[in-house]
C-alpha positions in Angstrom: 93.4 228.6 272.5 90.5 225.7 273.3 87.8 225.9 270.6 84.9 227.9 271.5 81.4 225.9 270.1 77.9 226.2 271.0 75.4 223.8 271.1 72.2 223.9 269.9 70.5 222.5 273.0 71.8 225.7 275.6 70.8 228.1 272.6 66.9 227.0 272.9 67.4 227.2 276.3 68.3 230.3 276.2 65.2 231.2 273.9 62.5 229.2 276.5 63.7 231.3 279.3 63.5 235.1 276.6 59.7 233.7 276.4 59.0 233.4 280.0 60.8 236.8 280.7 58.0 238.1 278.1 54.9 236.7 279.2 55.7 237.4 282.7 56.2 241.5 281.4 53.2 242.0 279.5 50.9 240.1 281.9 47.6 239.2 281.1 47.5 241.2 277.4 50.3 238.1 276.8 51.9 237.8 273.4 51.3 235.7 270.2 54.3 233.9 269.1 54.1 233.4 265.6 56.7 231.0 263.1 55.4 230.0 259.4 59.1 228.4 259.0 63.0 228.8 259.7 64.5 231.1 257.3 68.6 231.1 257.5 70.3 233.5 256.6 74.1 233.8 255.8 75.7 237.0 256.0 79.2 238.0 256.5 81.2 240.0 258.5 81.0 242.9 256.3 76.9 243.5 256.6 75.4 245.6 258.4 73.8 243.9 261.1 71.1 246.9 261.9 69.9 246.7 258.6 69.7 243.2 258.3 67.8 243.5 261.6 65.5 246.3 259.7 64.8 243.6 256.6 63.9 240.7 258.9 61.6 242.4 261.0 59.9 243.7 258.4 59.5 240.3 256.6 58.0 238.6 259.8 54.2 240.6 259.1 53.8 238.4 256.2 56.1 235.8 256.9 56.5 235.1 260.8 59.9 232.5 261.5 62.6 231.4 263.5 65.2 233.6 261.8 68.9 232.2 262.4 71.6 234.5 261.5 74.9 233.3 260.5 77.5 235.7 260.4 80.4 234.2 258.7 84.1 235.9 259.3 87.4 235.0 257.7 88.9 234.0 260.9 90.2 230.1 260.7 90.2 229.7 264.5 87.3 226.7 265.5 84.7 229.5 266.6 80.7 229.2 267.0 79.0 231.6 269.3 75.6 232.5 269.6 72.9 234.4 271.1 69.5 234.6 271.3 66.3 237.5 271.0 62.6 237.8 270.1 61.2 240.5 267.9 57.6 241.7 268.7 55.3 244.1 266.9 52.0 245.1 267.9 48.8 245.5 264.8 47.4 248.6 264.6 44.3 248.4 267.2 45.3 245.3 268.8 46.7 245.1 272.6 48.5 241.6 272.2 52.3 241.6 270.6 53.2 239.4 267.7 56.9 237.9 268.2 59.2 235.7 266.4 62.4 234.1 267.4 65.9 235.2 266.0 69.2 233.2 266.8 72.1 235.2 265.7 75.6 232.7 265.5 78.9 234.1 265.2 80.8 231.5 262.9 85.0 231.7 262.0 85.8 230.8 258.3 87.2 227.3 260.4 84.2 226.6 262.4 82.0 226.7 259.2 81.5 223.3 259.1 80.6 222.7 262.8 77.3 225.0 261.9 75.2 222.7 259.9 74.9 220.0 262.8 74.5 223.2 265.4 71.5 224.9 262.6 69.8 221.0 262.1 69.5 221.1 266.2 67.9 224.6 265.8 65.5 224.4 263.1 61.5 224.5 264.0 59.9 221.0 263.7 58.0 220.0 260.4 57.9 223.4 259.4 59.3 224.7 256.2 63.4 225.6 255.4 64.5 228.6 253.6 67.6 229.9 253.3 69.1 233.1 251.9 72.7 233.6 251.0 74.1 236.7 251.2 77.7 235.7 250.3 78.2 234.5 247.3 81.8 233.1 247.7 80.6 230.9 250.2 78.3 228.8 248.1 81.0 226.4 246.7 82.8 225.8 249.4 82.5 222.2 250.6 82.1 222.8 254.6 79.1 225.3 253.5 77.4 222.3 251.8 76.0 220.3 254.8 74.3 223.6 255.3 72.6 224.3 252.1 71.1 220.6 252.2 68.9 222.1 255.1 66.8 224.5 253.2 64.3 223.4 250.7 64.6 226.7 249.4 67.7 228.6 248.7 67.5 232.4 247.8 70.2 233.9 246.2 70.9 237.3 244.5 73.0 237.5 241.5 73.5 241.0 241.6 76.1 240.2 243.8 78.0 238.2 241.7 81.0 238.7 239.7 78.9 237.5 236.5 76.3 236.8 235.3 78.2 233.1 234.1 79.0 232.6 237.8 75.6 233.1 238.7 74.4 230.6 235.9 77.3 228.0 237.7 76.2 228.4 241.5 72.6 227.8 240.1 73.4 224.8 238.3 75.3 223.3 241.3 72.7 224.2 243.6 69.9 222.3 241.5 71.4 219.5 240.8 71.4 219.0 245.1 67.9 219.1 244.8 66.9 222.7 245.8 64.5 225.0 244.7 66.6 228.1 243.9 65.3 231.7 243.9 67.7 234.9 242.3 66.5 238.3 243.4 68.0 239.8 240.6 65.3 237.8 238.3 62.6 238.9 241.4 63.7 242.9 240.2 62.2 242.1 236.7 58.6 241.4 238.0 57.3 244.6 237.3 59.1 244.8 233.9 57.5 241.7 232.9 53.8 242.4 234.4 53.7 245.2 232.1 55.1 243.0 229.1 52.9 240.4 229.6 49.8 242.3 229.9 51.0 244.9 226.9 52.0 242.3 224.7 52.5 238.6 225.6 48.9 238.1 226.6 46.9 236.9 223.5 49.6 238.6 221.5 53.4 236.7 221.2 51.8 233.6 223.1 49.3 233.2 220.3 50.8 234.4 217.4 55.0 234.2 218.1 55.6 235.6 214.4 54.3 238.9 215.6 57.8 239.5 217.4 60.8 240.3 215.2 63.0 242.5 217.1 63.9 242.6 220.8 65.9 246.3 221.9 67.2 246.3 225.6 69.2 249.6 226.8 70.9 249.5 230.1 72.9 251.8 232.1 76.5 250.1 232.7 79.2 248.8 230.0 78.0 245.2 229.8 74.8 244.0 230.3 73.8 242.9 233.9 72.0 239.7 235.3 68.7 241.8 235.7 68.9 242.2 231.8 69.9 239.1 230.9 66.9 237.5 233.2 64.5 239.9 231.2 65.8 239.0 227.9 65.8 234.9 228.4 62.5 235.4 229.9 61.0 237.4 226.7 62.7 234.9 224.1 61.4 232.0 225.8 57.8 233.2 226.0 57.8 233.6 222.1 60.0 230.6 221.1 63.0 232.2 219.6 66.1 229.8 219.8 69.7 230.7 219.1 71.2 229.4 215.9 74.9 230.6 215.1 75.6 234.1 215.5 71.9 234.8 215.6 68.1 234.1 216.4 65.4 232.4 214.9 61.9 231.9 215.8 59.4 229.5 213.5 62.0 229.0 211.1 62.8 232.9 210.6 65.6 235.0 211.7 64.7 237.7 214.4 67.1 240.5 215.5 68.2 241.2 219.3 70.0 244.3 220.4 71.4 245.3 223.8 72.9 248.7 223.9 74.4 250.4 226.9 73.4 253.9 227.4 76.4 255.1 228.3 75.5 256.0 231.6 77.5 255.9 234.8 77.9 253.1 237.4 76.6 254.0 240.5 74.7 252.0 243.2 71.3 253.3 241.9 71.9 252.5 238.3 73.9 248.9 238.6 71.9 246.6 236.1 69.1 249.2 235.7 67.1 248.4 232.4 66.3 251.8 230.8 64.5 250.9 227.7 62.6 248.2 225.7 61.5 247.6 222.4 59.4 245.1 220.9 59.1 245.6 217.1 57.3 243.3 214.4 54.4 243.8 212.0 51.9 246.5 213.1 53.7 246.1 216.2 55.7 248.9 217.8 56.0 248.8 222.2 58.0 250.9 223.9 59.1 250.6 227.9 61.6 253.7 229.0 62.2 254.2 232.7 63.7 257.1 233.4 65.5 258.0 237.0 61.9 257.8 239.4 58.9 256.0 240.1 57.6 255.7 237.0 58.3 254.1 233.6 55.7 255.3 229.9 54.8 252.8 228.1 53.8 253.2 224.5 51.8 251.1 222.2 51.7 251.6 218.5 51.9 255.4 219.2 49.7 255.5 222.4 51.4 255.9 226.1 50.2 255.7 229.1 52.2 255.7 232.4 53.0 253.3 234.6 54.4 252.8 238.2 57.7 251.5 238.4 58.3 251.6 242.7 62.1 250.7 243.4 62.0 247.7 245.2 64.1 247.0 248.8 65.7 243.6 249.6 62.8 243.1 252.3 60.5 243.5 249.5 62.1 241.4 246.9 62.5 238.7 250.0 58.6 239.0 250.9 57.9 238.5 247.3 60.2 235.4 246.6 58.8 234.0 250.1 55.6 233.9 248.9 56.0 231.9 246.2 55.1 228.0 246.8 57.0 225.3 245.0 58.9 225.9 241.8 58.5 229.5 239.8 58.0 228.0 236.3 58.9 231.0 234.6 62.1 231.3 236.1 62.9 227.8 235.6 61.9 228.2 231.9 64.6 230.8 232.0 67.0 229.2 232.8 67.8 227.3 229.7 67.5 230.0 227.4 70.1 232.3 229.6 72.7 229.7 229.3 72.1 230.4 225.3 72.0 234.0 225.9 75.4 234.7 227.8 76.9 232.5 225.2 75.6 235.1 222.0 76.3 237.9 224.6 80.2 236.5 224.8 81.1 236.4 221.0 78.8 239.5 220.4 79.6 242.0 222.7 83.0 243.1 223.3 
């Protein structure tokens, strides 16, 4: 059977004549065609491609593109197919549609590395590259590499992930080819660390580290997930505690980190879900439990107060990552200190 490969030029083709159809339907009211940048994004034959429909229109009020979909299957025949659409939505009390551009390509396991010459043809001009990767066993393949090099920006989500170790090696490889690199499992600890920040960090650890002295995460699950390993590196590295041994020290004393599973069941709601912290030290006591819900109580030296905790969807943990410019130092500051924490998590927990 002949290969079957299409070229980048007949797919914008295709695309100039889905705008002229358009503006020749809506007439004189017309339509604004929007595009910020070219997000890719790499999905396999196993997603759902309604719902990834759902999460891309959704991201294109805040962040208008040219999305490119690239549906990866197992199949090693030579294969690359394509089609083209537009996506409009219409503000509330306006009469002209907003529209971006999606390219949908069907790639084979084989033809993978026929699609980063066939993407490069299809990306908008001196805008912006991001890329998310939905399939994580992709990412070291060598014929997926050409393709990474596209993006400036590569979002991944270690959820995932078979580990949180494996996680910590795709990140590694990925920086050292010069990307930024965004994980939305460290993106589903914002609200956890707004809260700590502003309840604790802020004019308290930052300025006075010794204040800190004991760190208690509990988390649903037998082992502890990527989502609380990102909370915990990011909490020790905001007050300067450094692993030595079998232990932690901070200003040249020994502090005490504990992560306990609750017990609970695994289920698709409760994967990685952080239930409780505890931040102890002198005249320091504050507590974060998040129950099942919306909402999480937070308690300072004996007073609470509650706090909304709102589960967040991958279009909202996209929209948020999107939005960030540059390099997230935080997350970057992280990173170090994880590498130290799955190594004390390895010889401590069984």
């Amino acid at each position: 059977m002949p290969a079957q490969v299409v070229e980048a030029g007949s797919l914008l083709r295709e695309l100039r004549d889905v705008w002229s159809d358009l503006a020749r339907q809506e007439g004189q009211t017309g339509v604004l065609r929007a595009c910020a940048m070219t997000l890719i994004v790499i999905a396999s034959e196993r997603d759902d491609p309604q719902q990834l429909g759902a999460t891309l229109a959704g991201l294109m009020h805040e962040h208008p593109s040219r999305f490119i979909l690239l549906h990866v299957s197992q199949s090693e025949e030579r294969k690359l197919e394509g089609r083209v659409l537009v996506q409009c939505w219409m503000p509330f009390g306006r009469r002209q549609q907003i529209c971006c551009e999606q390219i949908e390509v069907e790639a084979s396991r084989g033809a993978l590395g026929d699609s980063a010459s066939l993407l490069l043809g299809l990306l908008v001009p001196d805008l912006p590259v991001a890329l998310w990767c939905r399939v994580p066993e992709l990412l070291p393949e060598a014929a997926l590499k050409p393709v990474l090099s596209l993006a400036g920006r590569i979002i991944i989500d270690g959820a995932r992930m078979s580990s949180p170790r494996q996680l910590l090696t795709h990140i590694v490889a990925l920086r050292k080819g010069g990307a930024i690199v965004a994980d939305l499992a460290w993106t589903r600890i914002t609200r956890w660390r707004e809260v700590l920040y502003r309840a604790f960090l802020d004019g308290g650890c930052a300025a006075n580290p010794s204040r800190l002295e004991s760190i208690t995460v509990e988390y649903a699950g037998e082992t502890p997930s990527i989502t609380v390993c990102w909370l915990v590196a990011w909490l020790i590295s905001n007050c300067g505690w450094k692993r030595e041994g079998a232990g932690w020290t901070a200003a040249g004393n020994a502090r005490h980190l504990s992560l306990v599973s609750t017990g609970e069941p695994v289920t698709p709601t409760t994967v990685g879900r952080i239930r409780r912290v505890r931040l102890t030290g002198p005249e320091l006591d504050v507590r974060i439990e998040r129950p099942e819900g919306f909402n999480a109580t937070l308690s300072w030296n004996g007073l609470q107060s509650l706090v909304l905790f709102p589960r967040q969807s991958e279009e909202m943990l996209l929209r948020e990552e999107l939005a960030i410019f540059g390099r997230d130092r935080h997350f970057e500051a992280a990173i170090p200190l994880l590498l130290d924490l799955l190594g004390w998590i390895e010889e401590t927990i069984p």
